[in-house]
C-alpha positions, 0 to 999 in steps of 0.5 A: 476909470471909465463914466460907468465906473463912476458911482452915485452918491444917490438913496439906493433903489428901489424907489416907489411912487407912493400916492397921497391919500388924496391922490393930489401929491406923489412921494417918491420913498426909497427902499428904507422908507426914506422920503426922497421927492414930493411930487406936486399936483399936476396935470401928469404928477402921477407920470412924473412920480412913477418916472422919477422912481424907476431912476434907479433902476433904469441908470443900472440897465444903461450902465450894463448896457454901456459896460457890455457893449463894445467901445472901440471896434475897428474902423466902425462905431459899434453903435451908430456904424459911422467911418471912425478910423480917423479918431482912433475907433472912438466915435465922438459924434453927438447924435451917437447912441453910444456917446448919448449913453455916456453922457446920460450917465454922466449927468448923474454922477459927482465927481 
């Protein structure tokens, strides 16, 4: 099994950032109506909210991303291009785009 077989156990998307009457507080709700987060009033509340609601979908996007995209590929990282023939064609370097993506995705799941 692979990071991006790994399912979380988060509400279902879509999530909407919903504003207080007043617009001093932001609700994150999911798709049932559920209230999921209450943003305070900050500065940039409406920022975070909208940021916050877009999780679900933005986790699906890298997970396809990651799962289309080529893991193991000859002498080079398909992602950052690196000389990786001595690690068997995985790359492992930190500052990989391929690497940073499954450790995003990563931190969202329980295992």
């Amino acid at each position: 099994m692979t990071d991006t077989d790994v399912k979380t156990q988060h509400s279902p998307g879509p999530w909407k950032a919903m504003p207080s009457s007043d617009r001093t507080e932001w609700w994150i709700d999911s798709q049932d109506g559920e209230d999921l987060a209450l943003i305070y009033e900050l500065p940039n509340a409406e920022a975070n909210a909208r940021l916050i609601a877009a999780a679900p979908e933005l986790l699906e996007r890298l997970r396809e991303h990651v799962l289309h995209s080529p893991g193991i590929c000859g002498d080079n990282c398909p992602s950052c291009g690196r000389d990786n023939k001595d690690f068997g064609g995985i790359c492992d370097a930190e500052d990989c785009i391929g690497v940073m993506d499954r450790a995003a995705i990563a931190k969202t799941t329980t295992c």
